[in-house]
N, C-alpha and C positions, 0 to 999 in steps of 0.2 A: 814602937820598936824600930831599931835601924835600921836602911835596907840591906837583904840577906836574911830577914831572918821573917818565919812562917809559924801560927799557933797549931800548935799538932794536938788534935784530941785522940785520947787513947781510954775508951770506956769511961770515965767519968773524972780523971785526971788530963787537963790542959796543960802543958808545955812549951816555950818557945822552942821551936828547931831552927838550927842554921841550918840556909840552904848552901848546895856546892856554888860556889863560885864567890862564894861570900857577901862582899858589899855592893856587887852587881858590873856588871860591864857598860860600856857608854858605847854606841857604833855610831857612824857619822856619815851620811853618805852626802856628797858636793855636787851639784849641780851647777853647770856653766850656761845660762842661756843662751839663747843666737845672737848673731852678730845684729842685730837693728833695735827701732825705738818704737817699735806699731806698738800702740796701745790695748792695754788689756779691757776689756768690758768684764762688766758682772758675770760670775759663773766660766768663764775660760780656763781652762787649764793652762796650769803653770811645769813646762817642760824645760829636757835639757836640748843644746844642737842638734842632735842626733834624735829626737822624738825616743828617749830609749823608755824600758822598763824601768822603773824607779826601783830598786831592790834592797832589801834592810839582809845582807848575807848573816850567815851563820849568827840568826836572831833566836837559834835551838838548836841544843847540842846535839839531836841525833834525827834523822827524820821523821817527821810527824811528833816531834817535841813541842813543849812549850816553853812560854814566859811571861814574866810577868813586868808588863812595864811600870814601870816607874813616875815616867816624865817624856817630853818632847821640848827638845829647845828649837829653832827657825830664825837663823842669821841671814843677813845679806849685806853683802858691800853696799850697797845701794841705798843711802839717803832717801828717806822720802820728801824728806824738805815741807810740803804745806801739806801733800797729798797722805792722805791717812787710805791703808787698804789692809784686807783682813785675809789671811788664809786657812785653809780645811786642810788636815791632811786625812785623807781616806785611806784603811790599812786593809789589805786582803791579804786570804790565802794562796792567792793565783793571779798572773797577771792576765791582762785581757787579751783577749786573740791578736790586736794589733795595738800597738802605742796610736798614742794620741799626739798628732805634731804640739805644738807650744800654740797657746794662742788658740785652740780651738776651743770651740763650744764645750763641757764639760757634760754629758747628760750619760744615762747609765741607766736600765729600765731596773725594774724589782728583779727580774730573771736575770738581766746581764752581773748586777749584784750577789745573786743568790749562786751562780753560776760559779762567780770567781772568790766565793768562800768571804764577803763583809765581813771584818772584822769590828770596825768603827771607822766611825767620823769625829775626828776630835779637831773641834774650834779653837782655833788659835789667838788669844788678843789680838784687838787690829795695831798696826804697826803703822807708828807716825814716829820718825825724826825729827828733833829741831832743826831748823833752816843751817845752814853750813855744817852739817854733822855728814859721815861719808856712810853711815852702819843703819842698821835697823834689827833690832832684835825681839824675840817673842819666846813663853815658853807656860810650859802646862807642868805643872808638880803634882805631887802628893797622889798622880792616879794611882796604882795600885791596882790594874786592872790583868787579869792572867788570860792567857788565848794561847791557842794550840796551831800550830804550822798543818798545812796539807800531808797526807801520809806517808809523800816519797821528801819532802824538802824539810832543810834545816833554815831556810829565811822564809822571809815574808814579805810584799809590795807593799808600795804608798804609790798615791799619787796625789798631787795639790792641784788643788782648785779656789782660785781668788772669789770671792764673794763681793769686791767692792771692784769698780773700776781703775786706774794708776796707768802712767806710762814711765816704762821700765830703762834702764840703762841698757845698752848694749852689751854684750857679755859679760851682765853682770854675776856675781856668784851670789849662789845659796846652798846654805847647810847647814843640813837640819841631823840633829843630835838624838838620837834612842837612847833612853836609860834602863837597865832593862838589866832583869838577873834570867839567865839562864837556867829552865829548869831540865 
C-alpha cells in the first residue's frame, strides 16, 4: 500500500483507509555544528552550536497525537573521504533536563530513558564518501513504525549519537529528514 493509507478492520471485513494528510509529510530539522575540528570518539554526541534540543516540531497534529513514520533520511555537507562513521538517531517523547554540548560522551541510564518517554533507537548505515566527494548521505525506508507524542506536545526529540569515531569539519551542516504521516 502507498503511504497514507492504513488496513482498517471493521468485524470481519478488512479495508484500506486513507489516512488525513494523505501521502505523508517530510520535516527536516538542520543542524549547524561548532566552529572547530576536535575529533569525535565512539558514542559522543553529535550537537548543534548552541548544545540545543534537537526537536522534530508539529510531528502530530494535536497534542498527545501520533505518527507514523515512515523513513529517516541523514545528510551532511561533509565528505568523509576515507573515514567511514555511523550514526543513532534516538527519538523521544521529552527532551532531557539539559542539552548535551557536541562532542560529549553520550550515556543515558534505563530511568533517564524511561523518563524522557524512548521512543527508538534507529541505526543509520554507516556513511563513507568517496575521496573528493563534498556530501555523505544515509537513510532508513519502509519503517512503518507508529508512536504517540507526550500528552501536552505536538513534536517529538531526537538526538544523535555516532557509534564510530571521525573528525568532523568545522560548521559543518546536518539534516536529517522525517517522513512521517501525521496522525
Amino acid at each position: 500500500m502507498a503511504d497514507g493509507w492504513v488496513i482498517k478492520k471493521v468485524g470481519k471485513i478488512v479495508e484500506p483507509v486513507e489516512l488525513a494528510g494523505g501521502e505523508g509529510d517530510v520535516i527536516s530539522v538542520e543542524i549547524t555544528r561548532p566552529n572547530d575540528t576536535t575529533a569525535y570518539t565512539a558514542n559522543d554526541i553529535l550537537n548543534d552550536k548552541l548544545a540545543s534540543f534537537l526537536e522534530i516540531p508539529g510531528i502530530a497534529r494535536k497534542p498527545g497525537g501520533s505518527f507514523i513514520l515512515h523513513g529517516v533520511e541523514f545528510g551532511t555537507d561533509q565528505g568523509g573521504g576515507a573515514q567511514v562513521w555511523q550514526p543513532v538517531i534516538w527519538l523521544f517523547k521529552e527532551q532531557r533536563p539539559t542539552p548535551l554540548a557536541d562532542n560529549a560522551v553520550y550515556a543515558l541510564t534505563y530511568t533517564q530513558r524511561r523518563n524522557m518517554g524512548k521512543l527508538d533507537r534507529l541505526l543509520l548505515p554507516a556513511l563513507t564518501a568517496p575521496a573528493g566527494t563534498t556530501t555523505d548521505e544515509a537513510q532508513i525506508t519502509d519503517l512503518a513504525r507508529v508512536y504517540k507524542c507526550a500528552s501536552t506536545k505536538t513534536s517529538a526529540f531526537f538526538e544523535l549519537q555516532t557509534l564510530t569515531a571521525f573528525t568532523p569539519s568545522a560548521l559543518s551542516q546536518w539534516l536529517v529528514t522525517f517522513h512521517v504521516t501525521r496522525l
